[in-house]
C-alpha positions in Angstrom: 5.7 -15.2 -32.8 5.0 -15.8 -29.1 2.5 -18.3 -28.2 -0.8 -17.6 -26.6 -1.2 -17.1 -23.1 -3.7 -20.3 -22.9 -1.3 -22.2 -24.8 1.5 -21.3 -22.4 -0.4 -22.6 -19.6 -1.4 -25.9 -21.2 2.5 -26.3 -21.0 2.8 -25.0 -17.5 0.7 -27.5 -16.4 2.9 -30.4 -17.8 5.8 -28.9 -16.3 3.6 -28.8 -12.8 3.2 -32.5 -13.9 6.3 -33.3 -14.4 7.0 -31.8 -10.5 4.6 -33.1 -8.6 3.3 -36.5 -10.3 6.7 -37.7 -12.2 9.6 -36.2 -9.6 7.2 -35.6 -6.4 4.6 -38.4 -6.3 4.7 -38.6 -2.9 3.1 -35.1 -2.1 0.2 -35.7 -4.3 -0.6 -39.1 -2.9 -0.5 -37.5 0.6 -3.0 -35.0 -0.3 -5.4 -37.2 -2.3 -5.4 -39.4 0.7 -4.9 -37.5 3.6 -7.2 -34.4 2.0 -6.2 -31.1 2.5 -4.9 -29.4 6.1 -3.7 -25.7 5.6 -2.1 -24.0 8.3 -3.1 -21.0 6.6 -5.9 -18.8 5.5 -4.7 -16.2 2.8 -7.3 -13.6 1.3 -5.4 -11.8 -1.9 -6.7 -9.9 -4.3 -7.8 -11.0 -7.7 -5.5 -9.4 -9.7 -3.0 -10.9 -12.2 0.1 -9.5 -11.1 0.0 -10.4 -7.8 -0.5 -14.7 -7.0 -0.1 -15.1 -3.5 1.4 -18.8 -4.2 4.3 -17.4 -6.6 5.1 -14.7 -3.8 5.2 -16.8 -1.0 6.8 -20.0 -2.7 4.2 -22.0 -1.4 3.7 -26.0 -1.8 0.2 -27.2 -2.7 -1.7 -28.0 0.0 -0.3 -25.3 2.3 -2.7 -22.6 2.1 -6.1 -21.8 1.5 -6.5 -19.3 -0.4 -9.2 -16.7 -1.3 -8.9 -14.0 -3.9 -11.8 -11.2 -4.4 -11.7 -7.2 -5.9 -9.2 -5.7 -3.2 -8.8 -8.0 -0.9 -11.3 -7.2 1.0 -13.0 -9.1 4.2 -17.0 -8.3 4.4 -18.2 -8.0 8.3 -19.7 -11.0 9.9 -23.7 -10.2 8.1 -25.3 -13.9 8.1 -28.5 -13.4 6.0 -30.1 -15.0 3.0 -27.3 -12.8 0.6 -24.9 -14.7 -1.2 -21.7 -14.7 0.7 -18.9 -16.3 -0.9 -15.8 -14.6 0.7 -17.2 -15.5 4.2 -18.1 -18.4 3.2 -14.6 -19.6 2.8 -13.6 -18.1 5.4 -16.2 -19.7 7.9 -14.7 -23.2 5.9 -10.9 -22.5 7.0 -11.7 -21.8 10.3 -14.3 -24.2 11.5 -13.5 -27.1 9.1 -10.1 -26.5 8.2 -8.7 -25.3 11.2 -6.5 -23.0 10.2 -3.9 -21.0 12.5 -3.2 -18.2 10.9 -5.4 -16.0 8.3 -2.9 -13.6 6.2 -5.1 -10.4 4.1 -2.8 -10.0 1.3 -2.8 -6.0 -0.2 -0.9 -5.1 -2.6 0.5 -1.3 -4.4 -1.6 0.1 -7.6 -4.8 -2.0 -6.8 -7.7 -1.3 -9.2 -10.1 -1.5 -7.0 -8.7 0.7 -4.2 -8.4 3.4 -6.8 -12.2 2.6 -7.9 -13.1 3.2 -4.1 -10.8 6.6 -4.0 -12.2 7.8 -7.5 -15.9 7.1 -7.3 -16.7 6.9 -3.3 -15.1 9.9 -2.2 -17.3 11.9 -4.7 -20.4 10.0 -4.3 -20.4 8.3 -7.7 -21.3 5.3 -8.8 -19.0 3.6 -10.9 -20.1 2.0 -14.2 -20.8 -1.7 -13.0 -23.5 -3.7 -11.6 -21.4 -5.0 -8.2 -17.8 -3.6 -8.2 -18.8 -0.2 -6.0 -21.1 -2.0 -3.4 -18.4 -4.2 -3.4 -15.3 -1.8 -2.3 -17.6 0.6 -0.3 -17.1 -2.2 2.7 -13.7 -0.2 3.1 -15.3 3.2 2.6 -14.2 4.2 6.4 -10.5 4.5 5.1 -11.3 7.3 2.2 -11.1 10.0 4.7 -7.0 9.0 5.0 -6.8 11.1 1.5 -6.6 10.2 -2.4 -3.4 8.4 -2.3 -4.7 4.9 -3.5 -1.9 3.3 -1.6 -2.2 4.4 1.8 -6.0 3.9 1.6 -5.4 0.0 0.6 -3.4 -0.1 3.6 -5.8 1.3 6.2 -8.3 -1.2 4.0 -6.3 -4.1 5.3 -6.5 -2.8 9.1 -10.5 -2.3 8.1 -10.1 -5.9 7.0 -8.5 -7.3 10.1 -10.9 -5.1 12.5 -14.1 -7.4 10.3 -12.3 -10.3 10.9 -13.0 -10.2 14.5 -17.0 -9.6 13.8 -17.2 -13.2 13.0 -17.5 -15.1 16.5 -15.8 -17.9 15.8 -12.7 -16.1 14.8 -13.0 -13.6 17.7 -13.3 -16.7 20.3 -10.0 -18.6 18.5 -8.0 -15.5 18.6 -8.8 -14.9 22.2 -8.0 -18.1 23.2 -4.8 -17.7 21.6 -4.9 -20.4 18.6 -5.8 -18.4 15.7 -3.1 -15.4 14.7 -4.6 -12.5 12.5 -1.6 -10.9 9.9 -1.7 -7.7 7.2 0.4 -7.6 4.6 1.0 -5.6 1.9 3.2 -6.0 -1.2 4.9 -3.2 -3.3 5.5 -4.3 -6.4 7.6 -1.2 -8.1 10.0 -2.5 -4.6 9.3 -5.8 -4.2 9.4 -5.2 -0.4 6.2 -7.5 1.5 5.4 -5.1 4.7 3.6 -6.5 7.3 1.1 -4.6 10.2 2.5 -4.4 13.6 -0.4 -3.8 15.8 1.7 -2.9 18.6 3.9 0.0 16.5 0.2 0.8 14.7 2.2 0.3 11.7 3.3 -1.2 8.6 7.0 -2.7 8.5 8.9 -4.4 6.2 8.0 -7.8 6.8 11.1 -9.9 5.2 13.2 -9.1 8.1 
């Protein structure tokens, strides 16, 4: 009998332990001391099959990382609204000082095909903040149904709100702060990346 998945991870984390504190010490005295400085800014999607860190082979300490429903970026709407996506985003780029921000998509995402089932119709999906949520990439239903090619005209969407926040529009101009859109097909597993000058997604390993 297999064990839990909570027990499982109770013994991944000795084995992260055993890495970084036994094998390692070195990179976790660094970044208790030294605090955290990401060169990047990565904004994945929440779900399971898809951890940016295990795709990317990243170190701790090398990005900073924020997941929400469809990897979506909100436009730059400072009011008294909770705003926890660009709040971390205003972090990494004023505090942090990130040069690069990476939106992360990915193939089969729930909440793409929430967007394509519900919004196209006008219905309201089932939950209290989901559909508000995904309707910030609404402008990409009228690409068609296929849930796929919508998630990737979500992360142009994405990159085009990116540039309502004025202090990511003045960094970019000034050439220190690189926008990127990737997506990930996981039937594949080929990472394809936006090319704003072919106004299209290639694969992104090469």
């Amino acid at each position: 009998m297999s064990k839990p998945t909570v027990d499982r991870m109770l013994a991944g984390f000795k084995s992260f332990k055993a890495m970084y504190y036994e094998q390692r010490p070195e990179r976790v005295e660094d970044l208790v001391n030294m605090g955290q400085k990401p060169e990047v800014l990565l904004i994945a999607c929440s779900d399971s099959r898809v951890d940016p860190a295990i795709l990317t082979n990243a170190e701790p300490g090398e990005m900073f990382v924020v997941r929400n429903v469809a990897n979506l970026v909100p436009p730059y709407e400072p009011d008294e609204n909770y705003h926890g996506t660009s709040a971390a985003i205003e972090f990494a780029v004023r505090d942090l000082k990130v040069k690069d921000i990476v939106i992360l998509g990915h193939s089969g995402c729930g909440g793409m095909a929430a967007l394509v089932e519900h919004g196209d119709a006008g219905k309201v999906p089932d939950r209290d903040f989901i559909g508000e949520w995904v309707s910030i990439a609404k402008c990409c239903l009228h690409h068609g149904p296929d849930v796929d090619k919508v998630s990737r005209h979500s992360i142009r969407n994405s990159l085009g709100n990116l540039m309502t926040f004025p202090f990511i529009k003045e960094r970019v101009e000034a050439g220190d702060l690189n926008l990127h859109g990737w997506w990930y097909g996981m039937k594949e597993g080929i990472l394809w990346r936006f090319d704003a000058q072919q106004d299209k997604f290639v694969q992104g390993e090469e």
